[in-house]
C-alpha positions as CSV (number, residue, x, y, z in Angstrom):
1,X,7.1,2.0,-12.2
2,X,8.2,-0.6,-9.9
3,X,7.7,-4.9,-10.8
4,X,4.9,-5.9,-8.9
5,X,4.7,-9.8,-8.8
6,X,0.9,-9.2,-8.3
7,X,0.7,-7.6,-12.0
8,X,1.8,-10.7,-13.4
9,X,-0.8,-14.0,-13.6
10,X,1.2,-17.4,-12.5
11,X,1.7,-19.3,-15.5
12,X,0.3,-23.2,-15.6
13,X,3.3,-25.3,-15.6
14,X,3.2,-29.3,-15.1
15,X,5.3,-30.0,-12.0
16,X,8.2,-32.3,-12.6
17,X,7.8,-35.4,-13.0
18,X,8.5,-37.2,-9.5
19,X,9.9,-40.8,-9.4
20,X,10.7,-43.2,-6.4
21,X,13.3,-46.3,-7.8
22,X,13.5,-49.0,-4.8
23,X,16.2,-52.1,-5.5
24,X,14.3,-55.2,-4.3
25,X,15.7,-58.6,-3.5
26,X,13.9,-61.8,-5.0
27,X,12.6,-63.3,-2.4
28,X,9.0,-63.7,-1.0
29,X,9.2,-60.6,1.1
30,X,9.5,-58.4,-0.9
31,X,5.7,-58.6,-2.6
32,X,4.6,-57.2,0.9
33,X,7.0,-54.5,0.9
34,X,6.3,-53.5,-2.7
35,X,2.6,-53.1,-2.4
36,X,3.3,-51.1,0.8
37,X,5.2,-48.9,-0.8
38,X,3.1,-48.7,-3.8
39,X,-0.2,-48.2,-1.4
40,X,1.1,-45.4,0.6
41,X,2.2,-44.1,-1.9
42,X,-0.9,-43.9,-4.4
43,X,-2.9,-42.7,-0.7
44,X,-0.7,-40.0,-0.5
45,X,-1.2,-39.2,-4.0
46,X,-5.1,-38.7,-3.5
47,X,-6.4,-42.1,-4.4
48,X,-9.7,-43.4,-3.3
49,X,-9.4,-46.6,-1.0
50,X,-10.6,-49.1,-3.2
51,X,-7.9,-47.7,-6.3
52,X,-5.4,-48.3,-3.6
53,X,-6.2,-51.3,-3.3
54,X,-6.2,-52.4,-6.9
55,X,-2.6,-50.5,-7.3
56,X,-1.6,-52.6,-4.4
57,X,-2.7,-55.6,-5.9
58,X,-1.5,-55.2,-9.0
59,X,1.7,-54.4,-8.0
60,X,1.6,-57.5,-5.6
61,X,0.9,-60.2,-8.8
62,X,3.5,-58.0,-10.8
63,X,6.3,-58.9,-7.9
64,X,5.1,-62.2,-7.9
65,X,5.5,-62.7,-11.2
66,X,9.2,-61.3,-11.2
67,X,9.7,-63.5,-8.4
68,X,8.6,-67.1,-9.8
69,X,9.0,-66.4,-13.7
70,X,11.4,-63.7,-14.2
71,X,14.3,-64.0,-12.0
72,X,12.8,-67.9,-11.0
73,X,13.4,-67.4,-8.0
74,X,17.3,-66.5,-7.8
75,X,18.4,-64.7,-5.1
76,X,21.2,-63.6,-7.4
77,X,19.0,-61.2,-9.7
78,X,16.9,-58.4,-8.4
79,X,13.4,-56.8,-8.6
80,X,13.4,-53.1,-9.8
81,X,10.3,-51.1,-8.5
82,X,10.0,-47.5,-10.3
83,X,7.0,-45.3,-9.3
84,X,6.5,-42.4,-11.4
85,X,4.3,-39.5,-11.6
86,X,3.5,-37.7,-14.4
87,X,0.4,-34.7,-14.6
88,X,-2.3,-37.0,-15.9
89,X,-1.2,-40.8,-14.3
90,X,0.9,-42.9,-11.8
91,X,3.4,-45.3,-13.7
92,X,4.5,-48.2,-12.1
93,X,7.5,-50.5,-13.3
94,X,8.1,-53.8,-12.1
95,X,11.7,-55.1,-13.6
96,X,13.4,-58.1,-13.7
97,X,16.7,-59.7,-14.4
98,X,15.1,-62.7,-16.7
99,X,14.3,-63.7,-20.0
100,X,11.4,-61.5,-20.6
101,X,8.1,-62.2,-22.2
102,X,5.7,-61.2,-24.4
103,X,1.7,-60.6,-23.3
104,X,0.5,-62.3,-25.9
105,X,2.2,-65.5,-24.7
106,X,0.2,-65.5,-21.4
107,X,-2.5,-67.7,-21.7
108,X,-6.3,-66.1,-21.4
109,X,-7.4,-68.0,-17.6
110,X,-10.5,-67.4,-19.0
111,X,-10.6,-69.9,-21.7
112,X,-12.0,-73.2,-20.9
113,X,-9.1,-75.3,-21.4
114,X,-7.1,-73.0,-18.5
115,X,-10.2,-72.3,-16.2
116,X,-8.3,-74.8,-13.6
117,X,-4.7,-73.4,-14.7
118,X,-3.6,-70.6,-12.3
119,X,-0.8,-69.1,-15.1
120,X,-1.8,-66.0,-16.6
121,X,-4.8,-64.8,-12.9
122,X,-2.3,-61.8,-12.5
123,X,-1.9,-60.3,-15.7
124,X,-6.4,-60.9,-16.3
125,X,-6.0,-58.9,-12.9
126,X,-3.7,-56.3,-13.5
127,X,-5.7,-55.2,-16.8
128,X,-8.6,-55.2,-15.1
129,X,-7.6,-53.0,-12.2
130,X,-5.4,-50.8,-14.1
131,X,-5.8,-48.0,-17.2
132,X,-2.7,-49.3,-19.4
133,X,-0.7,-52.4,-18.5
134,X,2.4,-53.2,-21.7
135,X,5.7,-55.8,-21.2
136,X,8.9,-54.0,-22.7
137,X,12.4,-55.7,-22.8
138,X,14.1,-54.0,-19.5
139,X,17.6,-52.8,-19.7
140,X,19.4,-56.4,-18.9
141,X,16.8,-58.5,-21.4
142,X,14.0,-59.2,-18.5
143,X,10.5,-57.9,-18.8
144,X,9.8,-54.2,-17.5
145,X,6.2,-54.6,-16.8
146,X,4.5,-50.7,-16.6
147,X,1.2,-50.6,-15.6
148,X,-0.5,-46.7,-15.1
149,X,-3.5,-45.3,-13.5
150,X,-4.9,-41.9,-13.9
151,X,-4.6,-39.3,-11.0
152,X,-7.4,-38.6,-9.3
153,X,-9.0,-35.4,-9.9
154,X,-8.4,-33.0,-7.4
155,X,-10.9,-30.6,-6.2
156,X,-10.7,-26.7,-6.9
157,X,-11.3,-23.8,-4.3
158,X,-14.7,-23.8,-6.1
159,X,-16.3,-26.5,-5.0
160,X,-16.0,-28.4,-8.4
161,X,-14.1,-31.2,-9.1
């Protein structure tokens, strides 16, 4: 009896995990060129228009933040960008060369006494438009910042989602 590929059901396996690392000067341009590469992409990934937007935005205050608090502004130190995708989410690091910090140090901007403070607008945002947002220390002592959103689902040959 010959092997006959056919005879034989394809067994599930989760693809490998894909990752895209981009090196990212501190300076002020490169919050636009993060989010556009974040943005195309999470489209190209399957997300909806308005989750790319909240990605991009995210990502943008993350940058941001790397830029003004992390590296404080010296051109010296970098901005690490890591995109990863694993079955079930899109991961997205944001590292710096600083200090680092800890979440629970960033002061809630919704609290009266910082309503007219603007510290602490981009992390309220990047909670609110992401699944999981956490601070670890990154490899040279600055803050890795990883913030995930689930996949999309993709629709089946059936009809159903």
């Amino acid at each position: 009896m010959a092997f006959n590929p056919e005879d034989f059901p394809a067994f599930p396996m989760a693809p490998p995990t894909q990752r895209l690392e981009v090196t990212l000067e501190t300076q002020l341009e490169s919050v636009d060129l993060a989010e556009g590469i974040v943005m195309r992409v999470a489209e190209a990934a399957g997300f909806g228009e308005d989750d790319i937007h909240k990605l991009g935005m995210s990502v943008r205050e993350g940058v941001i933040n790397a830029y003004n608090y992390g590296n404080s502004q010296d051109p010296q130190k970098k901005i690490h960008l890591v995109v990863e995708f694993e079955p079930e989410r899109m991961v997205v690091h944001i590292v710096d060369e600083g200090r680092g910090f800890e979440l629970t140090e960033v002061p809630d901007p919704l609290a009266e006494e910082n309503l007219l403070r603007t510290s602490g607008r981009g992390i309220f945002l990047m909670r609110a438009f992401m699944d999981e947002l956490a601070v670890r220390r990154g490899p040279s002592g600055g803050a890795d910042l990883v913030m995930s959103k689930k996949l999309p689902r993709r629709a089946s040959g059936n009809g159903q989602a």
